[in-house]
VOBA-1610 file (N, C-alpha, C; in pm, whole numbers, padded with zeros to 5 digits, always signed):
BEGIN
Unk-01586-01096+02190Unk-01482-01001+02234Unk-01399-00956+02113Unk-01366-00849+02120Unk-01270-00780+02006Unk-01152-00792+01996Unk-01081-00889+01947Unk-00925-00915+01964Unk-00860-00801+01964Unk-00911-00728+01858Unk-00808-00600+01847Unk-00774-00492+01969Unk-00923-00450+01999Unk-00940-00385+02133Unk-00845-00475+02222Unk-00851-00576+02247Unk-00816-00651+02366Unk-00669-00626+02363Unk-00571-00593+02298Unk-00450-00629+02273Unk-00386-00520+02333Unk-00440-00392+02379Unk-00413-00263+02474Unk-00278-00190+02352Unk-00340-00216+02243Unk-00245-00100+02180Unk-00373-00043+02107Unk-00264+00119+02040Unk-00292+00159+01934Unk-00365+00070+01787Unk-00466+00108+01769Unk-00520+00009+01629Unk-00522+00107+01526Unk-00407+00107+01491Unk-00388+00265+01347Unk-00315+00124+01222Unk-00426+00110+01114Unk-00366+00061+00998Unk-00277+00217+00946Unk-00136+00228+00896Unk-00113+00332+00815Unk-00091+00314+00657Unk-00104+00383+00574Unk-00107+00294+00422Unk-00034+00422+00385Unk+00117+00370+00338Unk+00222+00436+00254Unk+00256+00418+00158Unk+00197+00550+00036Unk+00174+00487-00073Unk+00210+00609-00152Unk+00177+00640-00288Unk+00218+00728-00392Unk+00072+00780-00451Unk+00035+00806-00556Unk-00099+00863-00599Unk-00157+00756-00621Unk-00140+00627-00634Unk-00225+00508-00648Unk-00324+00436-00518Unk-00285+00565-00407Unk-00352+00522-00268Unk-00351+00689-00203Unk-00328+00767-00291Unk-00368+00935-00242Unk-00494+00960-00312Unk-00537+00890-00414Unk-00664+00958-00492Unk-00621+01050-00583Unk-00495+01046-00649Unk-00491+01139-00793Unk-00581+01183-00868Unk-00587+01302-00869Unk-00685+01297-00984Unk-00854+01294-00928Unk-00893+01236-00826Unk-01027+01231-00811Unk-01033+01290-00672Unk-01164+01269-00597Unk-01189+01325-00440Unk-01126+01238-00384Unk-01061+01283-00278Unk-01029+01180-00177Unk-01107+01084-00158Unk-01238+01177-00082Unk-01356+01063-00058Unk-01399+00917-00106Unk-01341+00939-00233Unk-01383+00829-00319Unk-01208+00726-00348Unk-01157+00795-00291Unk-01031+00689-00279Unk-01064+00569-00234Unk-00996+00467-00262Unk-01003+00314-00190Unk-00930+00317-00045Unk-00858+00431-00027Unk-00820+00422+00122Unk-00962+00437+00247Unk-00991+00549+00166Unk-01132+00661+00221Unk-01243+00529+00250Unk-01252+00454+00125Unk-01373+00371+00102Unk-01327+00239+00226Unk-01188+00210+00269Unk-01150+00105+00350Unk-01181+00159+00469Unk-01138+00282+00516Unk-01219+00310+00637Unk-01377+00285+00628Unk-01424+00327+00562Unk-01609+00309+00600Unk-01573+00178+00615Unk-01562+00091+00540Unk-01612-00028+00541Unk-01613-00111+00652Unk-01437-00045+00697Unk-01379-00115+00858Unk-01505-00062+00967Unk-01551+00058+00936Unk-01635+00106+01058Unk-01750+00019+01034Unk-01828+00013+00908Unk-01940-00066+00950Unk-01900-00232+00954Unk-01779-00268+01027Unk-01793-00417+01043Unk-01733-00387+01196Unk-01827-00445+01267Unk-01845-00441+01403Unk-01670-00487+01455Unk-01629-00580+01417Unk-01502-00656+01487Unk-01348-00570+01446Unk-01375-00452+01331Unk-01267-00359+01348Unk-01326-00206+01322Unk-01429-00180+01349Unk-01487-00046+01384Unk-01381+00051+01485Unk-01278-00014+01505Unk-01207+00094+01607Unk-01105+00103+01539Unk-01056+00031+01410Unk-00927+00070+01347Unk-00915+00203+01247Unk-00846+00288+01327Unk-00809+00395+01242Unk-00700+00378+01140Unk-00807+00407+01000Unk-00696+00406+00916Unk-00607+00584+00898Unk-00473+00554+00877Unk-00439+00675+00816Unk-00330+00665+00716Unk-00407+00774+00621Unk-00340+00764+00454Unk-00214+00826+00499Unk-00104+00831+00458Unk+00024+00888+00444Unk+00050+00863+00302Unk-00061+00853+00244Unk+00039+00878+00066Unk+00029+01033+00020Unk+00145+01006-00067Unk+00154+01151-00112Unk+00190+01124-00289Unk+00140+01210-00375Unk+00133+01197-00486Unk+00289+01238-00543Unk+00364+01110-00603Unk+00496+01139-00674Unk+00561+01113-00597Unk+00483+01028-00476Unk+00615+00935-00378Unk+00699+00844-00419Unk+00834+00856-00432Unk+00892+00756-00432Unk+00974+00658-00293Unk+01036+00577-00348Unk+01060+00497-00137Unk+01178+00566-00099Unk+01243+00633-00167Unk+01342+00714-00078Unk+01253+00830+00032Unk+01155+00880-00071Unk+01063+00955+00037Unk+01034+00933+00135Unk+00949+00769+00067Unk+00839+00718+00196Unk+00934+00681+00276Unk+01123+00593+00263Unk+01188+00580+00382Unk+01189+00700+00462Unk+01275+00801+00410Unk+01201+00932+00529Unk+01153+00965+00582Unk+01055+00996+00559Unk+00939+00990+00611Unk+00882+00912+00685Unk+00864+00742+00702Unk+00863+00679+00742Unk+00886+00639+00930Unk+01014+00672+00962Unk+01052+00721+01096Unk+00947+00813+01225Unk+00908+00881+01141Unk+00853+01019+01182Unk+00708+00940+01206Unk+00673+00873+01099Unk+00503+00860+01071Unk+00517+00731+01184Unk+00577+00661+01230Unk+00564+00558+01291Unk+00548+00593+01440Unk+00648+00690+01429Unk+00639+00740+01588Unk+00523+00804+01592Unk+00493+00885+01528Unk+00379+00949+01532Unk+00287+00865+01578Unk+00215+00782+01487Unk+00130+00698+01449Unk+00100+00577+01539Unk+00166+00503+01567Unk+00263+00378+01614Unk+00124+00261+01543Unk+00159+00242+01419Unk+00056+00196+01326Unk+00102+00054+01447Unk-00027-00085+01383Unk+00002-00237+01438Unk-00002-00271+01285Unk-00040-00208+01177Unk-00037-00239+01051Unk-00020-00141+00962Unk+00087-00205+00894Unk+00134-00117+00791Unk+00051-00176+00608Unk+00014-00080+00524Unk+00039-00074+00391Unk+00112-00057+00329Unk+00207-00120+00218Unk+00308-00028+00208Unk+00274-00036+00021Unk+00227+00070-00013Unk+00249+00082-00165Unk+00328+00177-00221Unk+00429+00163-00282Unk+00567+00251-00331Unk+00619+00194-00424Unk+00669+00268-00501Unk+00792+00162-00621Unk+00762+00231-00758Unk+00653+00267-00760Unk+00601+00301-00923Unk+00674+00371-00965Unk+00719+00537-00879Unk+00747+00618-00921Unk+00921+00602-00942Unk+00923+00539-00844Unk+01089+00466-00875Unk+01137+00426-01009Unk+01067+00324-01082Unk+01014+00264-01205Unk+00998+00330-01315Unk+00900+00444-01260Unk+00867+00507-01374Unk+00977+00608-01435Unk+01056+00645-01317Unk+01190+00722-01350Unk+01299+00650-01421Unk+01296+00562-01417Unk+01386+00497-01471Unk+01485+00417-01350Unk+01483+00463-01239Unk+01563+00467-01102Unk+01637+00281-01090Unk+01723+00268-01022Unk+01805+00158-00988Unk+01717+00076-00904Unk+01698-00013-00963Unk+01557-00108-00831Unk+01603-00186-00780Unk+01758-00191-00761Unk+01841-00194-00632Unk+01786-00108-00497Unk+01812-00056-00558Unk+01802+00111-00469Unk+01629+00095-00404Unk+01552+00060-00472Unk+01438+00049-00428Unk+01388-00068-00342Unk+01472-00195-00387Unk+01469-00314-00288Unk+01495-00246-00171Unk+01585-00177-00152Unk+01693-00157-00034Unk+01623-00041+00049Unk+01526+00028-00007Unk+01451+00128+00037Unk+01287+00079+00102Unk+01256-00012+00008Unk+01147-00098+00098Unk+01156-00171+00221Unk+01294-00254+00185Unk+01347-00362+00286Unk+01374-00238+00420Unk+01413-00120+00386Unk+01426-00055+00520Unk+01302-00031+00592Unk+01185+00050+00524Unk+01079+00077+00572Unk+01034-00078+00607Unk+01030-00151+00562Unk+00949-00323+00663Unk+01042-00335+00740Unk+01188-00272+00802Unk+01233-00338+00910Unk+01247-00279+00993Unk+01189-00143+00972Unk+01166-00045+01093Unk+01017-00023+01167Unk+00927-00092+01048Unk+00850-00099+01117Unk+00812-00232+01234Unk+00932-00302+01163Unk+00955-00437+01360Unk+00997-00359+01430Unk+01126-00256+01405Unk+01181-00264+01546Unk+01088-00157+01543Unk+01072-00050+01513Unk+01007+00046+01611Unk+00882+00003+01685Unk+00789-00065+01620Unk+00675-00125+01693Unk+00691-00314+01669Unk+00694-00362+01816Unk+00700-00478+01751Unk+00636-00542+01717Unk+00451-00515+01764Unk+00358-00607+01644Unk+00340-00560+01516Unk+00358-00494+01455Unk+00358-00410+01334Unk+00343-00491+01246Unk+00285-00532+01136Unk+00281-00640+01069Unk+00248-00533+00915Unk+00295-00566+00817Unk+00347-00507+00681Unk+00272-00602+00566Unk+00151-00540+00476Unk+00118-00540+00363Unk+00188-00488+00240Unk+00236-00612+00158Unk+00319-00519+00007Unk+00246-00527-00114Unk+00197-00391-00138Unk+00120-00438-00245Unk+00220-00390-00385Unk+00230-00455-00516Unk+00295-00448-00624Unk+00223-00397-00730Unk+00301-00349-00838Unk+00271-00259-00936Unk+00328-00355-01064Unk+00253-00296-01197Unk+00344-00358-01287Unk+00345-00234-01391Unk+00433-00265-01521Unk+00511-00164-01570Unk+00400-00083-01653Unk+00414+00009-01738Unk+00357-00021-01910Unk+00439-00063-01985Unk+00399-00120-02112Unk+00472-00207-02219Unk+00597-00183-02243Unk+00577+00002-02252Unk+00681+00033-02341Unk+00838+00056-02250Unk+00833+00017-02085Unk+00927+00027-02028Unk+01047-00105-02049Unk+00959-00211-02101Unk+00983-00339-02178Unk+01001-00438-02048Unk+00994-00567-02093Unk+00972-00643-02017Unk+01096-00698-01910Unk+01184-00662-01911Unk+01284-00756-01874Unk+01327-00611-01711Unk+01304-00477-01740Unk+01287-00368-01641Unk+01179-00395-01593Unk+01048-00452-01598Unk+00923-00529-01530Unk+00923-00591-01437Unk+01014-00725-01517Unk+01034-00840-01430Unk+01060-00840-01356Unk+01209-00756-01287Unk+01281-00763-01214Unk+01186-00664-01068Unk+01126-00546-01167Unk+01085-00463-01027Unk+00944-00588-00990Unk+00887-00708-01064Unk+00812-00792-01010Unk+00863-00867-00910Unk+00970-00874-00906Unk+01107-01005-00870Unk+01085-00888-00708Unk+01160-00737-00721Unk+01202-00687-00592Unk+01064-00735-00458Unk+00939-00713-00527Unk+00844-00681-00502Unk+00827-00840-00438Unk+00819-00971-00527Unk+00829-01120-00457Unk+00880-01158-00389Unk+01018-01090-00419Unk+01133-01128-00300Unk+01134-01086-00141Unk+01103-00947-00158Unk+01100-00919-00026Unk+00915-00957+00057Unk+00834-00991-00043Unk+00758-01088+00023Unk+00764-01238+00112Unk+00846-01256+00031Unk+00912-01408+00073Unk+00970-01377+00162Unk+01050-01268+00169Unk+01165-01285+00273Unk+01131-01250+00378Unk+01026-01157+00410Unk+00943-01122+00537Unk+00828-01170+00549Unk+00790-01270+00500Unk+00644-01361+00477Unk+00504-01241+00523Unk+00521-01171+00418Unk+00441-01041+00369Unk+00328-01129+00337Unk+00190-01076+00372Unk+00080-01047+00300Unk+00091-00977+00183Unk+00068-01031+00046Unk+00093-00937-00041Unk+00049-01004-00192Unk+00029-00870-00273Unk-00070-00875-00396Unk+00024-00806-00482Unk+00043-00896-00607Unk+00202-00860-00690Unk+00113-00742-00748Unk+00009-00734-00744Unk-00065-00620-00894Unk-00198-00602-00831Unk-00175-00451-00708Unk-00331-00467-00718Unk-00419-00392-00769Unk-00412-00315-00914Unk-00459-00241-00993Unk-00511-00297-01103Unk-00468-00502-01116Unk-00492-00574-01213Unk-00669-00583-01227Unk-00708-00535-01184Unk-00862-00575-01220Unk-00910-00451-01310Unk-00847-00366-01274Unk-00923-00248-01357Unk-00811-00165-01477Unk-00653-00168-01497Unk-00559-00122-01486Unk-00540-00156-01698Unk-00638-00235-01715Unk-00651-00236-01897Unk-00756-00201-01949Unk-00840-00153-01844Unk-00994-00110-01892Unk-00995+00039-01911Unk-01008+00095-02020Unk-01012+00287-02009Unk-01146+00328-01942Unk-01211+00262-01916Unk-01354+00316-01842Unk-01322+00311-01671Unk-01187+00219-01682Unk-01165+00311-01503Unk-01042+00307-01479Unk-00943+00404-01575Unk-00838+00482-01593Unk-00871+00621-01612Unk-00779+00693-01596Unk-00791+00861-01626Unk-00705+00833-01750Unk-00746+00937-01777Unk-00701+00979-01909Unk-00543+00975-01979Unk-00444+00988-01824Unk-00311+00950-01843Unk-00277+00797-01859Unk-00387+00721-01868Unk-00358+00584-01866Unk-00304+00515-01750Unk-00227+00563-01651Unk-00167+00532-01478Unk-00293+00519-01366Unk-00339+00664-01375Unk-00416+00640-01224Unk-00574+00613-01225Unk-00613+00502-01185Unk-00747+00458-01185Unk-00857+00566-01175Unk-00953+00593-01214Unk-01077+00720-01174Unk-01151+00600-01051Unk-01257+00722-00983Unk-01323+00733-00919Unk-01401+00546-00925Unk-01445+00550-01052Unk-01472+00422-01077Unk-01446+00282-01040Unk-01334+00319-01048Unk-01205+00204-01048Unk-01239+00191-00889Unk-01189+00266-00773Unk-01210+00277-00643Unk-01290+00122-00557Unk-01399+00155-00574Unk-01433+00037-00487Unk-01381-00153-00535Unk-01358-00120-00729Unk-01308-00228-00708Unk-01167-00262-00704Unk-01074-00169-00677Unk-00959-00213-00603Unk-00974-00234-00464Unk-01103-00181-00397Unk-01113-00208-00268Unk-01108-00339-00251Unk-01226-00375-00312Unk-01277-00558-00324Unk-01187-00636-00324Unk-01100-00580-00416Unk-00967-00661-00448Unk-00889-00699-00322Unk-00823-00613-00286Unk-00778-00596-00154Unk-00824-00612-00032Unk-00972-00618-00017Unk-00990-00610+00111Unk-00971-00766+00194Unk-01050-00932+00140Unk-00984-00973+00164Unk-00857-01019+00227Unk-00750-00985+00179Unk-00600-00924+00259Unk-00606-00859+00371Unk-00674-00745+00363Unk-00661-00635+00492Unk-00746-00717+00596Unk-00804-00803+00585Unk-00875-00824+00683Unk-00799-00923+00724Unk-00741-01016+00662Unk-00625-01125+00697Unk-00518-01030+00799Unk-00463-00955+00687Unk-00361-00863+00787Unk-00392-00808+00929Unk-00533-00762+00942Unk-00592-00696+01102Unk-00605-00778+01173Unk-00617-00931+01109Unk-00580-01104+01225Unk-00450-01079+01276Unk-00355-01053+01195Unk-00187-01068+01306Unk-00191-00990+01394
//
């Protein structure tokens, strides 16, 4: 029997994210979001979970909080993705401000749906933003794991994210290449996460 089916809701994973889960730069198709749907379809026990991307390229979490509201109702995901923060980071932005912008989007997605269960996946800097502005957006990213006992992966771009054979050319967004093995990376998790 199909737990998921059985549970008489909506089975919509939604994954809110920035160009690191829109496919910058390459086909959608070949995104790791794109590539998580097939995969869910050919495994018999979540073949009915619709995924849907809501990233948008140059998202930051003030966005995705916005936005957020809207996509839930819409949507009424039982699982959330939530990848955001980079662009926060990369601006230079208060990661105050960004704790406080994540922590909203994971607590709306309890109350608005209450099985809703929230994946955080984390980012890390480049060098030259220096280490101690790193740490801390590592810290926002742990903390509010801990504090909502998140499923979650501090870096999940670490497998491919020093290799130039599956980076683009800006050095940030993974190519086409890169794709299935951030899937690999991740999938693991997602499949933990489609258990709650």
């Amino acid at each position: 029997m199909d737990t998921q089916t059985s549970r008489g809701e909506k089975n919509v994973l939604l994954v809110l994210g920035d160009s690191l889960s829109a496919a910058y730069g390459i086909e959608v198709e070949k995104g790791w979001v794109n590539l998580l749907q097939q995969e869910l379809k050919e495994n018999t026990n979540y073949a009915d979970v619709e995924v849907v991307n809501a990233s948008i390229s140059g998202e930051t979490t003030s966005g995705g909080k916005q936005r957020f509201n809207h996509l839930v109702k819409q949507h009424e995901p039982s699982w959330v993705i939530l990848e955001l923060g980079a662009n926060d980071a990369l601006r230079g932005q208060n990661l105050q401000t960004t704790q406080r912008n994540l922590e909203s989007i994971i607590q709306v997605c309890a109350n608005v749906t209450p099985q809703c269960h929230v994946m955080l996946l984390g980012i890390r800097l480049p060098t030259n933003y220096g280490p101690a502005y790193d740490k801390f957006l590592q810290k926002v990213y742990r903390d509010l794991a801990q504090k909502y006992n998140l499923l979650f992966d501090p870096f999940f771009l670490e497998p491919v994210a020093l290799d130039s054979d599956y980076m683009q050319s800006d050095g940030l967004h993974p190519n086409a290449l890169a794709q299935p093995i951030i899937l690999q990376r991740l999938l693991p998790k997602v499949l933990d996460l489609l258990k709650k």
